[in-house]
N, C-alpha and C positions, 0 to 999 in steps of 0.2 A: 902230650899235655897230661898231666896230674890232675887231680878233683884235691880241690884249696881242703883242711881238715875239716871246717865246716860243712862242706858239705858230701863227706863220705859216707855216713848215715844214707842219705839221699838216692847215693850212687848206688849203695850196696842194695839197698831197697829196687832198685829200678834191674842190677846185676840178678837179683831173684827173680825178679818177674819175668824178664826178659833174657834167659838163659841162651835160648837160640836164638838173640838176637829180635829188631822191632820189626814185623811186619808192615811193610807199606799201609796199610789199613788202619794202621792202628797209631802210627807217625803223629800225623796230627790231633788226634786225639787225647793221646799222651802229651804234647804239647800244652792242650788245651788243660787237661787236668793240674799239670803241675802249676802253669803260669796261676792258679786262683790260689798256691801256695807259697810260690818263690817269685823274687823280681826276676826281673825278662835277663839279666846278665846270667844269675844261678842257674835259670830254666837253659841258656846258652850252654855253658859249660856242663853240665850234665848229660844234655840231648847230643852235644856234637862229640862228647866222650864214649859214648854208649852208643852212637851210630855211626863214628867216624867221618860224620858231613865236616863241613868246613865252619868255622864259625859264624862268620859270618850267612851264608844260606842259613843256618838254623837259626840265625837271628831273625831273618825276612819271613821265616815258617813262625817262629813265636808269635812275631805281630799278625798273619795272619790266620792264625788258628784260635786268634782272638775271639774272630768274626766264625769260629766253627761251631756249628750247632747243631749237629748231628746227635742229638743224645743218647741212640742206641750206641754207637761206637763208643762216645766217651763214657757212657754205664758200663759196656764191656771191658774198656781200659781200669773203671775204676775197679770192677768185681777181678778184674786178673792182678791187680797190685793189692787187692783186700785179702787176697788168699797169703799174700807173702811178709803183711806188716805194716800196711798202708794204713790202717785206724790210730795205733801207736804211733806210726810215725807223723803221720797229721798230727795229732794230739800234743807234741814237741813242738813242731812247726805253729801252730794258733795262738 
């Protein structure tokens, strides 16, 4: 699968922060962060490009990382995407 042009910004964003790839830990957290940015289809395509799940399962993880409220994890998720362009990139995104 490809990242649609729109949302390569996103991707490449997500390729920085997550160079070695996304830690179990931090899965749905990162879920949780981008879905308060992108609809649930983009948040799809992005998450399952960047961790190889299936579409569909990273679809089932979007909805339920709705319900995720762990806020140190997703503080942690957001302070590792603010080091790579996360404020900028919000800032397009809003």
């Amino acid at each position: 699968m490809t990242v649609p042009d729109h949302l390569r910004d996103t991707f490449a964003l997500l390729l920085r922060a997550f160079r070695d790839g996304v830690a179990e830990d931090e899965y749905m957290p990162l879920l949780t962060v981008l879905a308060r940015y992108l609809c649930d289809e983009n948040v799809v395509i992005v998450a399952a490009e960047l961790t190889g799940r299936d579409r569909g399962i990273v679809l089932n993880d979007v909805y339920a990382a709705q319900e995720h409220s762990e806020s140190t994890d997703v503080d942690r998720v957001v302070r590792r995407l603010e080091t790579v362009g996360f404020r900028e990139w919000r800032s397009k995104e809003e």
